[in-house]
N, C-alpha and C positions, 0 to 999 in steps of 0.2 A: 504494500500500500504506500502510493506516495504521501509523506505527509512532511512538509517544509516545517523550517524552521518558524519560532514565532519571532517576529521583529520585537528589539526589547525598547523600551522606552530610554530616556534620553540618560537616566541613572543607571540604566543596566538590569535594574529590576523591578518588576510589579511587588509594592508595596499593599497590601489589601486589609478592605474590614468587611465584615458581614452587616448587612441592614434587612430589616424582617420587616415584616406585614404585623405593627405590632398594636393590638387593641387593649389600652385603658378599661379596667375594670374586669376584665378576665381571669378567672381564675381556670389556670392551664393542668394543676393536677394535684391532686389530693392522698397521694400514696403516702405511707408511713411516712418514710425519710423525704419523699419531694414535696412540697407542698410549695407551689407556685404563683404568683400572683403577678399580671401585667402592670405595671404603673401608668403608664401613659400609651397614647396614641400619634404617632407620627405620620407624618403626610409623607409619600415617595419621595418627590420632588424635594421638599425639605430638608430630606437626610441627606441631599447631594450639599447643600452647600454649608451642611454641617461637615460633611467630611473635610469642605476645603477649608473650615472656618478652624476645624479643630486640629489640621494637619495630619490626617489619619491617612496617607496612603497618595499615588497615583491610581487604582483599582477599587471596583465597589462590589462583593459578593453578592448578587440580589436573590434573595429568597421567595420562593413562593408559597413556601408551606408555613405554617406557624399552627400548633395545637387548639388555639383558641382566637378566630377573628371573626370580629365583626362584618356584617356584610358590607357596610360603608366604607370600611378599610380595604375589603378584597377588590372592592367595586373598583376603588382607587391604584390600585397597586395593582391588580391583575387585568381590568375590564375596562380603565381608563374612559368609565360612563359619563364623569363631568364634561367629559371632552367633546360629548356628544348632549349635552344638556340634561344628562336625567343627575336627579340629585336621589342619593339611597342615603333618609335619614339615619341617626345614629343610631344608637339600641336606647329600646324604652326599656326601663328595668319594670316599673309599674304595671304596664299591662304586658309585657311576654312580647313586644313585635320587634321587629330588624334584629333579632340578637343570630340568627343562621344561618347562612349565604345561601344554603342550598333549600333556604323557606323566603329568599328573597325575588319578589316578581319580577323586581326591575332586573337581578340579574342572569334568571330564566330567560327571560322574554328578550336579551341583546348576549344569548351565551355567544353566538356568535363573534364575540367582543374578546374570546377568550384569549391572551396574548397582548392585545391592545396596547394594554398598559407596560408590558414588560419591552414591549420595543420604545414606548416613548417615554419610558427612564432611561434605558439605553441611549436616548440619543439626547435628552438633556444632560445625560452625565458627559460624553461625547462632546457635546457643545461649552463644557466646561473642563476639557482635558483630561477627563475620566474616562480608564478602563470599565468595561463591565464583563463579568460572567457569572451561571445562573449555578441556583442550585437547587433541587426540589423545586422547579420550575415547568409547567406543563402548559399548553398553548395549542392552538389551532395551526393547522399548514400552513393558511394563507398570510397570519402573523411569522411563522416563523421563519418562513420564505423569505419575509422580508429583513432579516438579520443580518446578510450578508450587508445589507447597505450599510452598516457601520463602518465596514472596513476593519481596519487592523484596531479598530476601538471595543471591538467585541472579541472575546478571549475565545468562549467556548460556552458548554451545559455540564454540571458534575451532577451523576445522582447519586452520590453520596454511600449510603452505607444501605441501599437499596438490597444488597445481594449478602448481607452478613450472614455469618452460621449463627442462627440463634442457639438457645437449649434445647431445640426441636425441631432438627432436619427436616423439612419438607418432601426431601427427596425419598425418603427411606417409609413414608406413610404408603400401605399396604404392598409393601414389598416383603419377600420369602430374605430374614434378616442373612441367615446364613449363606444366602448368594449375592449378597451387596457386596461390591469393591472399592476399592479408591478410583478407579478408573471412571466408574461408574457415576461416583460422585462428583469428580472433579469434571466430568465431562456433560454431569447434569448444570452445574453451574458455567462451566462456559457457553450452555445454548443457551441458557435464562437470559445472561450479561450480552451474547450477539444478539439474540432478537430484538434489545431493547436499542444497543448502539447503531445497529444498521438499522434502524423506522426512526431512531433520532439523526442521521446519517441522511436517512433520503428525504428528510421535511425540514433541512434546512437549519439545524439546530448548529453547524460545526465542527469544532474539536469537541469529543466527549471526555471529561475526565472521571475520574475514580475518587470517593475521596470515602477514607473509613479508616479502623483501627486494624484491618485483615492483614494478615501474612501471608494468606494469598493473592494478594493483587495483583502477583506475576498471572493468575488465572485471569483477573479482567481484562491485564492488556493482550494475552493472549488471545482472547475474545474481541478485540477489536477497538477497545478504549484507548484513547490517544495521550492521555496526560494523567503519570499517577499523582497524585496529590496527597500523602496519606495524612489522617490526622494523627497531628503529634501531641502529647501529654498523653490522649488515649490508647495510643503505640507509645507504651513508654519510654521505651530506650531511641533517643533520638538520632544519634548515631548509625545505628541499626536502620533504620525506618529513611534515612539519608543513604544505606548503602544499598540496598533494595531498589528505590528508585533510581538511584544512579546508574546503576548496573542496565534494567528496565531502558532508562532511559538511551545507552549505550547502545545495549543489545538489537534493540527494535528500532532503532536512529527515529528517537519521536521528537515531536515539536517541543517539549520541555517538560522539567518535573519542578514540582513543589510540594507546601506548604503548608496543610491548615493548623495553624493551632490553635488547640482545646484546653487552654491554659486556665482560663476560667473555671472549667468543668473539672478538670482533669490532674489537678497541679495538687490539690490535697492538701495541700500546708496553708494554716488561716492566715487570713488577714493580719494578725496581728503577729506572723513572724516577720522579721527583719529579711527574709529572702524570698517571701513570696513575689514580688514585683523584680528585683533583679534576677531571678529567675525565669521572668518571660524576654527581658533585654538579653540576657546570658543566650537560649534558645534561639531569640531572633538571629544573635552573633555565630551562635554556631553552624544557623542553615544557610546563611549566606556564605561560611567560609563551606559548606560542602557541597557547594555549587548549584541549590534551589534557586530558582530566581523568578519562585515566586511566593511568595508569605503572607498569608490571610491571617488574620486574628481573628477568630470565629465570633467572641463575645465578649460580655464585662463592659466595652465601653458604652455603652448606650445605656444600658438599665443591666441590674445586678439580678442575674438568670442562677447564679450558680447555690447549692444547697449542699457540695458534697466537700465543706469543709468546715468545719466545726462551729466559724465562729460568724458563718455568713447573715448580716442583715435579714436574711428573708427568715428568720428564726425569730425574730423580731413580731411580727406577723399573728396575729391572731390564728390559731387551727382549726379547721374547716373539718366536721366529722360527716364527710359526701362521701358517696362511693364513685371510686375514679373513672371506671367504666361508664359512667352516665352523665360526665359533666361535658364531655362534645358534644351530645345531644340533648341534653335538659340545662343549659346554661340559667334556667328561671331557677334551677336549686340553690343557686350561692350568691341570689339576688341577694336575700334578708342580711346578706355579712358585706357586700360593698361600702354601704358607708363608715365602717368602723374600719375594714383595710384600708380604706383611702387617707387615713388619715396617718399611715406609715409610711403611702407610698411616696412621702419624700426620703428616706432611710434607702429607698432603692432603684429611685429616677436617674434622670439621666444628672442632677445635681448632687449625689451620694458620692460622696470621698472617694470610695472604691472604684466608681466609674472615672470620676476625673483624673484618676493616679493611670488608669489604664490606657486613658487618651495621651497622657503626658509621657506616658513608657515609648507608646505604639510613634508618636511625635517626636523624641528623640532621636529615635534610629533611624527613621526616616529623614530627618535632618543631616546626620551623619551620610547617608546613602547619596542625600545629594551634594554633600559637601563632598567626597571621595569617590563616589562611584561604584563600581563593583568591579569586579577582578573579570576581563573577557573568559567565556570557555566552560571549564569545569574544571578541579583538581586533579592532579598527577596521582591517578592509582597503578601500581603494579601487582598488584594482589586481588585474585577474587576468590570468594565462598562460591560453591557451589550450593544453590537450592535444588536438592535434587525432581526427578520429577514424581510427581505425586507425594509431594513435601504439602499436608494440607495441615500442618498443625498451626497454634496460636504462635504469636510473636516472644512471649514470656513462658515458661519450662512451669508446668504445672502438674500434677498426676494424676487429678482430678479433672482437668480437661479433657473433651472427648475430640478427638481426630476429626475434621470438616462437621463439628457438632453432633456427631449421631451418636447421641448417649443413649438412645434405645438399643443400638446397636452396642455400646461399649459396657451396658450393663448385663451383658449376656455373654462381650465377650472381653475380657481386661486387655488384651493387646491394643482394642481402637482406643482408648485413656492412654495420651502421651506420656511416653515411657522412655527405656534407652535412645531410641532415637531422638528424639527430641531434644533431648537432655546433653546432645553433642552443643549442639547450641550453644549452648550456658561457655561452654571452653571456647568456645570460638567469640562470645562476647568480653571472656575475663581476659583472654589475649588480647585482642584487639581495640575493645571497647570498653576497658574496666571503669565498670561505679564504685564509685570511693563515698563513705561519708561527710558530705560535704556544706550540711543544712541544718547543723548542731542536733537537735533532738528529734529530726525530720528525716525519714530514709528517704534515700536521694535515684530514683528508680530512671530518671533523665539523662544528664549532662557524665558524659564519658571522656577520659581522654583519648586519643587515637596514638599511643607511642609507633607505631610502625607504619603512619601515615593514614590516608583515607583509602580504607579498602571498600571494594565494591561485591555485592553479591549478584551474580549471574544466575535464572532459571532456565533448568533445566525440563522445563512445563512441557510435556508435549514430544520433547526431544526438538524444541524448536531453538538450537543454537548450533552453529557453523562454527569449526575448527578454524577457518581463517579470520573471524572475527578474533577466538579467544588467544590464536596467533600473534595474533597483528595488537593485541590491548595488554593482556597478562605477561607475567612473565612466570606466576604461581596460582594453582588453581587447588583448592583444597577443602576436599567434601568433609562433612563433618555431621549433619542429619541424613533426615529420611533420602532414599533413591530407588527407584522403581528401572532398573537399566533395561535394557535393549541393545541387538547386537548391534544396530548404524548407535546409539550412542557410544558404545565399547570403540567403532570405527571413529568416534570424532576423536574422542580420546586420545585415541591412540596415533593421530593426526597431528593433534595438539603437540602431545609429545615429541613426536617425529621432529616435530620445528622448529622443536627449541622448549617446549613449557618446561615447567617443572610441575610434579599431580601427585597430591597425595591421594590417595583412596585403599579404603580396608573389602574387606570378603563383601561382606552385607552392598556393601554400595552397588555391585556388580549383580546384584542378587535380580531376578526379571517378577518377584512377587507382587502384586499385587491384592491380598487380601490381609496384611498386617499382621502374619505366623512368622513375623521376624524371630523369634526363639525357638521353631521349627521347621524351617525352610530348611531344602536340601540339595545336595550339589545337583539335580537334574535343574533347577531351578535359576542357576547361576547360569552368565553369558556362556557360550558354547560349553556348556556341562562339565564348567569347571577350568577349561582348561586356559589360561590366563597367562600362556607363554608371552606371545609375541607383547603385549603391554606389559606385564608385569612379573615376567621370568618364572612362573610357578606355574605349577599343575594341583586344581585344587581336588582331593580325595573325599573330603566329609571334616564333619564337626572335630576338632581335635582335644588335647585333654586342660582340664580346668587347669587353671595355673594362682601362685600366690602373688607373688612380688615380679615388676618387672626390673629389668636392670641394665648398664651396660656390658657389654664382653667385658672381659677383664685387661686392661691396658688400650683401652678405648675411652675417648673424650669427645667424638665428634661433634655430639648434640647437646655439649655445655656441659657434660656432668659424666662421673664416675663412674666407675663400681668402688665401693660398697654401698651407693647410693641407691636405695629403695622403692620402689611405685607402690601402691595398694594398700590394701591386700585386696584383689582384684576378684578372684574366687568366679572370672569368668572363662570362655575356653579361647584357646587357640583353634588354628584352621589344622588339618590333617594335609601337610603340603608335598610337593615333589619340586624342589629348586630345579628348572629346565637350564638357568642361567648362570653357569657356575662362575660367572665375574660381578653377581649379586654382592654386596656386600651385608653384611650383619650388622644392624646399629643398636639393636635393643632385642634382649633376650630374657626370658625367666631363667630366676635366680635358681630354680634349680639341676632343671635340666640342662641349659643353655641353649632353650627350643627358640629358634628365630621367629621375633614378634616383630621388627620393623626389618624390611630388606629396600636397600638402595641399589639402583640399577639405572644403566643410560641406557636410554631407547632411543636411537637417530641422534641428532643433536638436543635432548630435552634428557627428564631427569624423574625416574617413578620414587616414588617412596609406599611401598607396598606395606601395610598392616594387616600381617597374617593372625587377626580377630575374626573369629565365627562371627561374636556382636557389635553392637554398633560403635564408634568408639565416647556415646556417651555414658557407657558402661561400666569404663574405665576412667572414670571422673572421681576417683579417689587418691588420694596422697595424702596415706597417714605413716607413710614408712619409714624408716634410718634415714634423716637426713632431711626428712620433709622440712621447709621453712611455710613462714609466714607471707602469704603471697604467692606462694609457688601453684604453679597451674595445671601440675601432674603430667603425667608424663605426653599424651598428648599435646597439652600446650606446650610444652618444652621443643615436643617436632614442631610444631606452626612457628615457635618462636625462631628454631633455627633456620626453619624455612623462611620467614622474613626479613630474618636477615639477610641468607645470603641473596634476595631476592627486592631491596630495596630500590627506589627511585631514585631519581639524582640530588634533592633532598632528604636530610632526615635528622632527627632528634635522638640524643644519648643523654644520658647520665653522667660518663665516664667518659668520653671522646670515641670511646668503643659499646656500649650496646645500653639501647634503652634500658631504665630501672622502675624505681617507683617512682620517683619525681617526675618522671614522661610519663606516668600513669595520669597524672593531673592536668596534661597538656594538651591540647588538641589542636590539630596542626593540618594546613593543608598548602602546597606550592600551585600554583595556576601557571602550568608553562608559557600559554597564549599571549600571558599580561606580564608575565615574569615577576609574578608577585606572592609573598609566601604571608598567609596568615597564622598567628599564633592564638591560643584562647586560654586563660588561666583557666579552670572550671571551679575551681576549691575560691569559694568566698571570703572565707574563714584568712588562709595561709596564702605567703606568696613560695613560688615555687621557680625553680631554675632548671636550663637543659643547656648541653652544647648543642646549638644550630648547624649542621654539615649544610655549605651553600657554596656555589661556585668558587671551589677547590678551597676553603677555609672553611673554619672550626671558629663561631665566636661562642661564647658565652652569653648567654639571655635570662635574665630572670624577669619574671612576671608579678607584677605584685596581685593580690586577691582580686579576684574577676575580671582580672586587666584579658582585655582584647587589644592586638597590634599587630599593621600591616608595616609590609617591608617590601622596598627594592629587592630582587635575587639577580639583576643583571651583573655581570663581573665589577663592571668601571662602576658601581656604587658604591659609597663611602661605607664608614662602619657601622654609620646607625639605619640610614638605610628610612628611616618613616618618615612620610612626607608629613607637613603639618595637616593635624586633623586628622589621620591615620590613626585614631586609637579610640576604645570605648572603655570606658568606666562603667562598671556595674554595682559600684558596692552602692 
């Protein structure tokens, strides 16, 4: 599919807020913990020249859905009926009339109107130098046909978290559970996500993007969506949720990736700590240096929505004993309590403390953005995760999570409840991505350093990724969850290799299962029935025997560490192998047999590192051994670690002039070849923190003070400091 670049604006980046369809006197929902109430009613038009008034962006997310509007509101925002002279009064609370849209005659009788409005925000916003793109926005052809007229002022349509795995697969209702696969389900979701992309595709809607908390979103773009967008805070790990769509973005050469944050929602830590709000400027710093370029801030600044933090305003609020089910369509039940809300809802208008700190957060950075710009391109990755294919677990390692949701299914059978697989994860984010406490009494589930630079994860969905792509971008490619293989995957691999790569991958990766017997699959099941010469020098026989501790050979150091240093106690099995390649080398073996558990081998010009594990290697996500430290990432991470090293970019961050430590765990860091500009991100609020900088053939020293963000020259003829003025953010 062709799809171009998007033209960025004159900073480099779409800066963005969310504006809803939002009606005064509403109460939105009445569940135990959410109890919601609207404050106010704003006019569409309106909120445009708040945003320019309040500095809130070049972009305006326009919403078409909201739990509770007025029909005068919809009429406005969606049906643009003024525009046409019908007036839909406002809601009578007294006698029951205008409070429904879908009991409102006037906008029955001009549905045809449907769209109206949402092209003639778009083009007021347009006429005032505003981006737009939609989201839970729906409309008629003949509206939305006409969208193209914006030109490059209209972004795209996101539907959002349309397609999430709830607690109750869809797909799996009256199905025989015992013949359900992953295939099955991941291929029920990608016709859901096409049917919807191609009728928003052919009626003129645009770019479609994605925007949700899923770790499957490599499934929506495969499906056809043009821009991931995930939200962050509800994808915790930001880092993570930035290498996913980077990678996405890479892989399928899409028009761009971004941004939504759900920092309002999502962020957990009250109001009244000292890093709630430098927490969403930290975020904003962090997605622009990993090459988003685009950042919505979903909420907070208009009126105060949020209730999932202890100490939020709407707590304030009188409680409403309605049942929640019935207040979209009996709004006349929480008439009798309007006028005692209303007399709060200045505590959560758009004049409420909380809201103004969030306008004035979202205004700094964007001040900043235009003062400096943004870095051309994306960051220098030379490292990618593999997502393998039919990877449909959550973003965060849980046990209690069911596989693409189907808990009907995982309570029958414990293997679809994310387990060893999953659990690779977790090493491949303490490597790469480590969360430090960094929020005094607050666990810190967000802001990561990147010691080994910004690595990307690639999806393997489908088997839709070419050897010459991962050729031509990687230089390390390293599986660590779920993998569903095939023999043309085994051939890209092996491709890849041939090239030059370097690939880690274990037994299981190779495995072609597809119903989640990950701890009884067997060698007919694996690529050509085991036999894993030509990739990876071995011939596989069967399950081999449990083992305790893993270790190195004795007078071996390659992988940073000893013998008599300890892995486990691991108590999982090795593979039953036959070495075809007897110029394999042995880097890691159990301590008591000395049965080969890692083998290194050159294939063409590229480099296998084969893990002769039956299970997955989040199995082995133990290090309590001889020698264990504090910090140490077990013996897995210890391969990724070596592997990144010898596998780094022409930038990079140490400890010691020689290999990142902890202090680059605090660091997060990215170079932009394009613009020859490298940024730096303390994340630790709290401490300042120092690395040595490798940059065009020098070693300086950097230390960052608490929350310090700083850009720098990387061209050679730069001086030693290297930051132009205004190049730097403050977050504390």
């Amino acid at each position: 599919m062709n799809r171009p670049k998007i033209a960025l604006p004159p900073c480099g980046i779409f800066i963005g807020t969310g504006v809803y369809p939002m009606s005064g006197d509403y109460l939105l929902c009445t569940l135990h913990g959410h109890q919601s109430w609207a404050p106010q009613t704003c006019d569409p038009l309106e909120m445009i020249e708040k945003v320019l008034a309040d500095n809130q962006g070049n972009l305006v997310q326009f919403w078409g859905y909201a739990r509770g509007s007025a029909p005068a509101t919809i009429a406005r925002w969606i049906y643009a009926l003024d525009e046409i002279g019908v007036d839909v009064p406002e809601p009578n609370w007294d006698d029951g009339t205008y409070l429904l849209p879908e009991e409102c005659a006037e906008i029955t009788a001009h549905a045809d109107r449907q769209g109206a409005g949402v092209l003639r925000f778009m083009k007021a916003a347009a006429a005032r130098g505003l981006y737009t793109t939609l989201l839970y926005v729906d409309g008629l052809p003949q509206w939305s046909a006409r969208f193209k007229e914006l030109g490059e002022y209209y972004l795209g349509y996101d539907f959002g978290e349309r397609y999430s795995f709830a607690l109750d697969n869809a797909a799996l209702r009256g199905k025989d559970l015992a013949e359900v696969t992953l295939r099955e389900l991941a291929d029920d979701v990608i016709a859901r996500v096409r049917a919807h992309v191609d009728e928003r595709h052919a009626t003129g809607w645009g770019y479609v993007m994605a925007t949700s908390a899923n770790f499957f979103i490599d499934y929506e773009i495969a499906a056809g969506a043009d821009i991931p967008v995930v939200e962050d805070f509800a994808f915790r790990h930001l880092n993570l949720a930035s290498a996913l769509s980077r990678g996405l973005y890479r892989q399928h050469d899409l028009p761009l990736w971004g941004s939504h944050l759900a920092h309002e929602h999502y962020s957990w830590i009250p109001y009244a700590c000292a890093y709630k709000f430098p927490l969403l400027t930290a975020a904003m710093y962090q997605k622009y240096m990993s090459g988003s370029k685009m950042i919505i801030n979903e909420s907070g600044n208009w009126f105060v929505e949020v209730t999932l933090c202890e100490d939020s305003p709407k707590y304030t609020l009188p409680r409403v004993d309605l049942p929640h089910h019935r207040l979209r369509r009996e709004p006349q039940l929480f008439a009798p309590y309007i006028a005692e809300a209303r007399q709060y809802f200045p505590h959560i208008g758009y004049d409420a403390p909380e809201c103004r700190r969030y306008r004035e957060t979202i205004a700094d950075f964007y001040d900043f953005v235009k003062a400096n710009g943004t870095p051309d391109g994306q960051p220098e990755t030379t490292i990618a995760i593999a997502k393998g294919n039919l990877d449909l677990c959550g973003h965060r390692y849980s046990p209690t999570h069911a596989i693409a949701g189907a808990y009907a299914l995982a309570d029958r059978n414990p293997h679809w409840f994310e387990g060893a697989p999953e659990r690779g994860w977790e090493i491949v984010k303490a490597v790469f991505f480590p969360l430090h406490p960094i929020m005094g009494d607050y666990p810190n589930f967000f802001l990561s350093g990147t010691p080994y630079g910004m690595v990307d994860i690639v999806s393997f969905a489908q088997d839709r990724v070419e050897a010459d792509f991962l050729a031509a971008t990687y230089r390390a490619l390293l599986f660590g969850g779920w993998n569903t293989a095939s023999p043309r995957q085994y051939a890209i691999l092996t491709r890849y290799v041939a090239a030059g790569g370097t690939l880690f991958i274990g037994i299981p990766h190779l495995s072609t299962n597809i119903r989640r017997n990950y701890g009884s699959y067997t060698v007919d099941e694996l690529v050509h029935g085991g036999d894993l010469s030509e990739l990876c020098g071995v011939r596989v026989k069967g399950p081999g025997e449990r083992f305790y501790w893993a270790t190195a050979p004795y007078g071996s150091s390659e992988l940073g560490f000893t013998f008599p240093r300890r892995f486990g106690i691991m108590a999982t099995r090795m593979g039953d192998i036959a070495i075809t390649d007897p110029a394999a080398e042995i880097l890691v073996v159990d301590d008591e047999q000395a049965a080969p558990l890692l083998l290194r081998r050159r294939y063409g010009q590229g480099t296998v590192y084969f893990l002769n594990s039956w299970d997955y290697p989040g199995a082995m996500d133990t290090d309590e051994g001889p020698g264990s430290r504090v910090g140490a990432k077990g013996v897995i991470g210890a391969i990724y670690q070596h592997i990144a090293t010898t596998c780094r970019g022409s930038v990079w961050i140490t400890d010691d002039r020689h290999l990142p430590g902890r202090e680059c765990e605090f660091i997060c860091y990215a170079y932009f070849p394009e613009a020859k500009r490298i940024c730096l991100q303390n994340v630790d609020f709290r401490q300042a923190h120092r690395c040595c900088l490798h940059y065009a053939g020098k070693a300086e020293l950097i230390e960052l003070a608490p929350a310090e963000f700083r850009m720098l020259d990387a061209a050679p003829e730069t001086d030693r400091h290297g930051a132009r003025p205004g190049a730097r953010g403050d977050v504390r």
